[in-house]
C-alpha positions as CSV (number, residue, x, y, z in Angstrom):
1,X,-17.5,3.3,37.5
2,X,-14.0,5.1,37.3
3,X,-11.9,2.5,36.3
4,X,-14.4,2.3,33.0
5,X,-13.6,5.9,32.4
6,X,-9.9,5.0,33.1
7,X,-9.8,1.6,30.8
8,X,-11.7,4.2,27.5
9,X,-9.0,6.5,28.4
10,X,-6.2,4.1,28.2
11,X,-7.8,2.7,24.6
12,X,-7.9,6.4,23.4
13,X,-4.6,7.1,23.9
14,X,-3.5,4.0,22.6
15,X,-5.7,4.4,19.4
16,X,-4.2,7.7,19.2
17,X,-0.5,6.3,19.3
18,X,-1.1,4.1,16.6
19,X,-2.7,6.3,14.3
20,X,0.1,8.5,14.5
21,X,2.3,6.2,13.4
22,X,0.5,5.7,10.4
23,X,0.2,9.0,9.7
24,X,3.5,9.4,10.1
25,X,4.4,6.9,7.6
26,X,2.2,7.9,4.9
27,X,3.5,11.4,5.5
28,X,7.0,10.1,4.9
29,X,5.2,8.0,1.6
30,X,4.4,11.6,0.3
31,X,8.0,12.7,0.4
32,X,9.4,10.3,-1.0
33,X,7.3,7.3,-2.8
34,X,10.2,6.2,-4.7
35,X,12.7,5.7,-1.5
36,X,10.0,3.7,-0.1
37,X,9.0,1.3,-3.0
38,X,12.7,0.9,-3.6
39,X,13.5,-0.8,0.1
40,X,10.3,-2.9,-0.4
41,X,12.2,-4.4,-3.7
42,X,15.6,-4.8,-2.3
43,X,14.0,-6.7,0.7
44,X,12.9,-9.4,-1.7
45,X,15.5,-11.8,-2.5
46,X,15.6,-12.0,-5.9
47,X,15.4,-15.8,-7.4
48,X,18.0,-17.9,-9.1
49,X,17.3,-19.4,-12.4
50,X,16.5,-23.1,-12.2
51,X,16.0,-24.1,-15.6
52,X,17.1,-23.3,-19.0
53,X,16.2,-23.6,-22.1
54,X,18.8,-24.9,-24.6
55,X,18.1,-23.8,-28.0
56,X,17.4,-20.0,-26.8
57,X,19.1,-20.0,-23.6
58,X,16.2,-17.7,-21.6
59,X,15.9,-19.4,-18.4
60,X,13.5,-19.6,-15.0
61,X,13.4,-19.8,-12.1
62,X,10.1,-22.0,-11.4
63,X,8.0,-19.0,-10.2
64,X,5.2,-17.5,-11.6
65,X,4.0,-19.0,-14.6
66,X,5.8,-21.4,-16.8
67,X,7.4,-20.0,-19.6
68,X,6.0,-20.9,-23.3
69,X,8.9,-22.6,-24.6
70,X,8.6,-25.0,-21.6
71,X,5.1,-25.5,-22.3
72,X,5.6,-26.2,-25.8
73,X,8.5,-29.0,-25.2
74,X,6.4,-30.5,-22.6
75,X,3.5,-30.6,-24.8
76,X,6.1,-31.9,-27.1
77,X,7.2,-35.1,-25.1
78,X,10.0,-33.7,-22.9
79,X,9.6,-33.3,-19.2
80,X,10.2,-30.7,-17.2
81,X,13.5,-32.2,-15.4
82,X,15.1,-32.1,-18.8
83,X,15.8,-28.0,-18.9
84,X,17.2,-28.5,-15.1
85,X,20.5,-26.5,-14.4
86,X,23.6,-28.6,-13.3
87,X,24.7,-26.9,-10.0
């Protein structure tokens, strides 16, 4: 019967570790939000452009949704292999 006392003892302290850590983060979130948001976007690598678009010049880099005048020259007859950027 003790070492069942003992093992909701261990859990509870444990449970209590964690949560403050997370307290301790979102108390560091309130002091500075902007600090934090900031690492979060200079973790991401930001992408290279893969194709461009030759009358305008915009380009993409394949992610997210394809661009309108890609669409339109697709719909057009071209493929998408034509606005490729030589490397």
């Amino acid at each position: 019967m003790a070492s069942i006392f003992k093992k909701i003892d261990d859990e509870e302290k444990r449970l209590l570790d964690n949560l403050r850590v997370i307290q301790s983060y979102r108390a560091e979130e309130k002091l500075n939000p902007e600090r934090l948001r900031r690492d979060i976007k200079a973790s991401r690598a930001k992408a290279s452009p893969k194709y461009r678009d030759p009358k305008s010049g915009a380009t993409w880099a394949g992610r997210g949704l394809q661009p309108r005048w890609m669409r339109e020259a697709i719909e057009a007859g071209k493929r998408q292999e034509d606005f490729l950027i030589a490397c």
